[in-house]
C-alpha distance (Angstrom), angle and dihedral (degrees) to the residues before:
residue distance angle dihedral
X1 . . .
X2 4.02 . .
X3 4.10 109.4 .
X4 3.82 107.9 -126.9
X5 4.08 87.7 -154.3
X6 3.73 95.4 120.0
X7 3.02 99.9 37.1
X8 4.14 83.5 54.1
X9 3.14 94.4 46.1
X10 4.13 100.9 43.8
X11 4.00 79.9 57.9
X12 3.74 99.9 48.3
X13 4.14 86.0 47.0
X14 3.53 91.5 43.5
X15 4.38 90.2 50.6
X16 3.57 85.8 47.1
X17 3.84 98.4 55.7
X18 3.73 85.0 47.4
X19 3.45 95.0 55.0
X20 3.79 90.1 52.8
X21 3.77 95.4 44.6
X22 3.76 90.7 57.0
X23 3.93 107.0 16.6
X24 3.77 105.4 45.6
X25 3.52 92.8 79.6
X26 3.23 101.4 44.0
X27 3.87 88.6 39.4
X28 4.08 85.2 58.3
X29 3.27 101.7 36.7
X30 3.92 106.8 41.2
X31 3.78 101.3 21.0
X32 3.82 100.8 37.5
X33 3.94 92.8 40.5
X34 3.83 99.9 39.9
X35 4.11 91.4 45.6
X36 3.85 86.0 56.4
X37 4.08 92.6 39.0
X38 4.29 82.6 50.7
X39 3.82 98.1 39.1
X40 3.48 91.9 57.9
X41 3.39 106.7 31.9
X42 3.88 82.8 59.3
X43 4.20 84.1 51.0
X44 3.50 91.4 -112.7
X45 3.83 113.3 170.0
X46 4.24 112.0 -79.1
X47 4.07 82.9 -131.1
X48 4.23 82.3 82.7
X49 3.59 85.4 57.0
X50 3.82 88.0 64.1
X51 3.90 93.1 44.2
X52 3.75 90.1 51.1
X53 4.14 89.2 54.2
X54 3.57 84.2 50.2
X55 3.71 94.7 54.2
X56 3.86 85.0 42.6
X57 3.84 93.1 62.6
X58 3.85 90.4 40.4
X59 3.44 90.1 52.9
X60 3.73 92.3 47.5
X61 3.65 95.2 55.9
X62 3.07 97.8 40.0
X63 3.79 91.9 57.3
X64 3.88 94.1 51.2
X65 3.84 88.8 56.3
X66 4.05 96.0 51.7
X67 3.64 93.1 42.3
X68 3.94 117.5 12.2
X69 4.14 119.1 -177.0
X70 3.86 88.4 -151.0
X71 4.45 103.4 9.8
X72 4.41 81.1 -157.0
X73 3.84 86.1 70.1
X74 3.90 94.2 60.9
X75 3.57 88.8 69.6
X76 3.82 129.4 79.7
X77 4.02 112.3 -98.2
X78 3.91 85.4 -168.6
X79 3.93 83.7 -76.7
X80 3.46 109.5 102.6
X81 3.77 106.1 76.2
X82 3.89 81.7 50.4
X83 3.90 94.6 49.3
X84 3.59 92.7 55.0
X85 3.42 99.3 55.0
X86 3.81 93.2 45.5
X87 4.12 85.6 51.0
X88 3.49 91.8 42.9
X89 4.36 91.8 55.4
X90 3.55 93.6 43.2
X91 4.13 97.1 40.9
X92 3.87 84.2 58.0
X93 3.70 96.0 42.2
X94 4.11 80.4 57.5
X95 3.96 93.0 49.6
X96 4.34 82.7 44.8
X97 3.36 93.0 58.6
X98 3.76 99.4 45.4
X99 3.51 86.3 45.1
X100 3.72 96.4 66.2
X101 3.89 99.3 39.8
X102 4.05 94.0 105.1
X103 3.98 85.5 58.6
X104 4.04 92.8 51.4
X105 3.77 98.5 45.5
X106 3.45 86.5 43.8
X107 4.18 93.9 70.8
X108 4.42 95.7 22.4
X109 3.55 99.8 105.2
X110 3.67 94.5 -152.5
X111 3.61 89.3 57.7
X112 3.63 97.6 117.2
X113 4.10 94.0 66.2
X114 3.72 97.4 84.0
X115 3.97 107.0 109.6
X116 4.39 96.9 -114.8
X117 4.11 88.4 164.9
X118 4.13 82.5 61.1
X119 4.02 113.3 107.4
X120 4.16 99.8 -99.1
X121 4.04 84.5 -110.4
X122 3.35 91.5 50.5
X123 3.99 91.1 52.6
X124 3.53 92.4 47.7
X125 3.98 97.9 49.0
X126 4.10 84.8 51.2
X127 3.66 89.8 56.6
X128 3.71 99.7 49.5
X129 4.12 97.7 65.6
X130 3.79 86.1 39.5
X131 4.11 90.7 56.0
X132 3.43 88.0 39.2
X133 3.84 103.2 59.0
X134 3.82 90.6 49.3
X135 3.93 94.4 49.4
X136 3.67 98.2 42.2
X137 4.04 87.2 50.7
X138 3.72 91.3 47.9
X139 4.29 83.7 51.8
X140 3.65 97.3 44.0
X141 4.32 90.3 46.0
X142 3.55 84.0 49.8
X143 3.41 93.4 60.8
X144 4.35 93.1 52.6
X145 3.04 99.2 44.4
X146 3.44 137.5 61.9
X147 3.69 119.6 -145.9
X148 3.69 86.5 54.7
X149 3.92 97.5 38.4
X150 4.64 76.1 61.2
X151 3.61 85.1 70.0
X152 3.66 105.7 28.9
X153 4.09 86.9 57.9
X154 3.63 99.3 68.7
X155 4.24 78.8 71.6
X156 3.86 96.4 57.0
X157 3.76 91.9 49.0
X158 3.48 91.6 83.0
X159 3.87 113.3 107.6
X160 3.99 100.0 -162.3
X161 3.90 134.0 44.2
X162 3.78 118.2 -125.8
X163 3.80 137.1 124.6
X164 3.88 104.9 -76.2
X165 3.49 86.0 48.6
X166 3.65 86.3 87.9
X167 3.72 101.4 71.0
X168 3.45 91.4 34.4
X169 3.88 87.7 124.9
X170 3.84 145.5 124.4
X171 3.93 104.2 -91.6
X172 3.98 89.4 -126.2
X173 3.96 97.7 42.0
X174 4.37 81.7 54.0
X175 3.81 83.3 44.7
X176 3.72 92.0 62.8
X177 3.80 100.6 40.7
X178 3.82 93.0 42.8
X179 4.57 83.0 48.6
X180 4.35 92.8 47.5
X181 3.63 90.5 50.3
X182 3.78 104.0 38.8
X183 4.18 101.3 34.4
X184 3.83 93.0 74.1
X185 3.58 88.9 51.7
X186 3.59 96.4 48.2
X187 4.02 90.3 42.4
X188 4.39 81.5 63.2
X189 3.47 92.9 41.3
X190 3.95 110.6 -101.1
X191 3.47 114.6 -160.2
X192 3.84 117.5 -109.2
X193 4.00 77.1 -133.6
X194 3.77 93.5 58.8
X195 3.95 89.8 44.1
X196 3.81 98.5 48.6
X197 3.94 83.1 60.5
X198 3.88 88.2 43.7
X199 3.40 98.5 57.5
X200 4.07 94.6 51.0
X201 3.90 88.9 45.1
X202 4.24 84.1 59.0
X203 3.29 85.1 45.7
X204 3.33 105.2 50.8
X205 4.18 91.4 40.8
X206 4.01 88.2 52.2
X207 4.46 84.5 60.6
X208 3.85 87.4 48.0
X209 3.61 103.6 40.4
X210 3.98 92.0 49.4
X211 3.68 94.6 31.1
X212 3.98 121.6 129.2
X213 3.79 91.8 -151.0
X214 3.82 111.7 116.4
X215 3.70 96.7 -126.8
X216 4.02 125.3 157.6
X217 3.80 127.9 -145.6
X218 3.82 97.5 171.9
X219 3.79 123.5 -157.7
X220 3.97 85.6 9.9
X221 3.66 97.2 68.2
X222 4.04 78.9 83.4
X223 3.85 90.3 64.5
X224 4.26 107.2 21.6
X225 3.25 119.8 78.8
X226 3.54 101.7 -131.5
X227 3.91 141.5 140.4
X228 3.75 94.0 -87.7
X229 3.84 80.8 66.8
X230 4.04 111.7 19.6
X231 4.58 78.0 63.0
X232 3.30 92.6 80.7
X233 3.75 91.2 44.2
X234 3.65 91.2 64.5
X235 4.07 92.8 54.7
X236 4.00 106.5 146.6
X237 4.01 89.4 -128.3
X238 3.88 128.9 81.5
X239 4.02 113.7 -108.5
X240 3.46 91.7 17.7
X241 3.75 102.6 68.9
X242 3.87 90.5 36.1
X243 3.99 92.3 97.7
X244 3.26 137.8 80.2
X245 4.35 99.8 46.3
X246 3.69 100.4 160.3
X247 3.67 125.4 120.3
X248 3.53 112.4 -163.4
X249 3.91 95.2 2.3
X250 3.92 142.6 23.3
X251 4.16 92.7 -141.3
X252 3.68 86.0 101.9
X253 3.95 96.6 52.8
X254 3.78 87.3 45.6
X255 3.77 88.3 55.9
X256 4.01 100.6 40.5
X257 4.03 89.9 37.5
X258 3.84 102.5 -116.7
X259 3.60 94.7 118.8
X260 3.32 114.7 122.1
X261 4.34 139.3 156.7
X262 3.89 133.2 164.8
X263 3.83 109.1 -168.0
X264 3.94 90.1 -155.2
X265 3.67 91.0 52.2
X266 4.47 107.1 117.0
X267 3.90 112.1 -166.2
X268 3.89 127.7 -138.0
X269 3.32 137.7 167.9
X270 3.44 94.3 -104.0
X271 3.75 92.8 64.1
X272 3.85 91.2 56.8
X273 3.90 142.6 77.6
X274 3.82 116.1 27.2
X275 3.47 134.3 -20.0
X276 4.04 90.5 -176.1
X277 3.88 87.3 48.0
X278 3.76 122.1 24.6
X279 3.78 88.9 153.7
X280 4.08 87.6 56.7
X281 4.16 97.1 146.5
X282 3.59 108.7 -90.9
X283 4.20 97.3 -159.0
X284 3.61 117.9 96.1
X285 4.04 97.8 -125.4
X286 4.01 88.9 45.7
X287 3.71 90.9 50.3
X288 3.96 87.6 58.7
X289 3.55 96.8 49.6
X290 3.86 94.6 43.7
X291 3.44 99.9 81.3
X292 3.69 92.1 59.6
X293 3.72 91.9 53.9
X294 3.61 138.8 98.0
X295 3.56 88.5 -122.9
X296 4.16 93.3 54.5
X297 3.45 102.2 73.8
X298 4.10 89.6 79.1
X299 3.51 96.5 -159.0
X300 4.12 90.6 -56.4
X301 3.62 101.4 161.9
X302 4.13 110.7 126.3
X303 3.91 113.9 -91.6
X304 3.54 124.9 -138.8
X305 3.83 87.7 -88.6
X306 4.44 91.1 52.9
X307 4.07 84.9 -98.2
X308 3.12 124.4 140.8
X309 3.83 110.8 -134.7
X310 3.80 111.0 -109.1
């Protein structure tokens, strides 16, 4: 009698890597998101925020394995020792600043503006565009100007897309993004509720938008932010990896005219990082002091076009 094993198994794999390609996201985005928005809109203890990140990076990896976009980036290229000590800084720089929320609102004048009668979704949903603006105009400035584009580099070293490539990130270049999109909140008085949620939701985006998993979001990969899009972002040459900025969404590019997707276009390795700087140091503590380095300005002087040279 012929075993039907593999063939069992080939159609158990292949229902799983469908479920990635078209539930991750949605999985993420919906499940991850609206647990957090319902766990603490019910009061529920902000330690279930911190198991629902660590679901969200299980998830993640777990993703990349059953359906990879390029199966060589699942593997370390010396990087990942590195990347989780970078997400590991900036993850509790996040948790810092949510931390000491009741002590800002508690001097901003203006505090009393935020919408509290609002339905806790609704609140949250408000705060997302608002966060978004800021840290998308923090990203795009980074990428004119040069003082900033020192600190924003140690991001577009990375030669592989997956999850903890996302807070791969000089502590004080995360510092500024995470300060333009949460200090007109806190100037109208957002909730340390609302911001608790907010800071898994970046979380959670940073895993998709840098993930390696091989997941589709159709028609929406014109308005969310995610890898499909933020690839060509990380293109090693000047001008052609300044698109795409958005966080959460890509309204802003739309508006400002960096959006930009080829449907043909394959990623490798060898399309990302640096062209200015393929020697860019590769060891956490080296990547901290580069910026403040001759050596870390990688050619970032404005180009002809207002680019800084990559």
């Amino acid at each position: 009698m012929v075993s039907d094993m593999p063939l069992t198994h080939s159609l158990s794999g292949g229902a799983a890597r469908t479920a990635v390609r078209y539930g991750y996201a949605p999985l993420m985005l919906l499940g991850v998101n609206g647990a957090a928005v319902a766990l603490t809109a019910a009061g529920a203890s902000k330690l279930w925020l911190l198991g629902l990140l660590a679901s969200a990076i299980a998830l993640s990896f777990a993703a990349e394995r059953l359906l990879p976009y390029e199966s060589t980036w699942n593997t370390s290229h010396d990087d990942a020792g590195r990347d989780a000590a970078h997400s590991l800084v900036n993850e509790g720089l996040i948790l810092l600043s949510v931390a000491v929320i009741p002590v800002l609102t508690a001097v901003v004048p203006a505090a009393g503006l935020w919408p509290r009668t609002w339905p806790f979704p609704a609140q949250v949903l408000l705060a997302v565009p608002i966060a978004d603006l800021g840290i998308t105009l923090v990203h795009y400035a980074s990428h004119k100007i040069g003082a900033l584009w020192r600190f924003h580099a140690v991001h577009h070293s990375v030669k592989r897309f997956y999850g903890l490539n996302g807070l791969m990130k000089h502590p004080l270049h995360q510092t500024l993004e995470m300060t333009a999109g949460v200090a007109p909140l806190l100037l109208i008085g957002l909730p340390t509720q609302v911001a608790s949620v907010l800071a898994l939701a970046v979380a959670v985006q940073l895993l998709l938008q840098h993930s390696n998993a091989d997941y589709r979001i159709g028609a929406l990969k014109y308005v969310l932010a995610l890898n499909e899009g933020h690839r060509f972002h990380h293109l090693k040459w000047a001008g052609v990896g300044d698109v795409n900025f958005g966080l959460f969404t890509l309204v802003w590019d739309h508006l400002l005219g960096t959006f930009s997707h080829d449907p043909g276009r394959r990623f490798t390795s060898e399309q990302l990082g640096m062209a200015a700087k393929p020697d860019y140091p590769t060891a956490y503590l080296a990547q901290l002091a580069e910026p403040f380095r001759a050596s870390g300005a990688c050619h970032a002087e404005p180009t002809g076009h207002g680019q800084a040279v990559r």
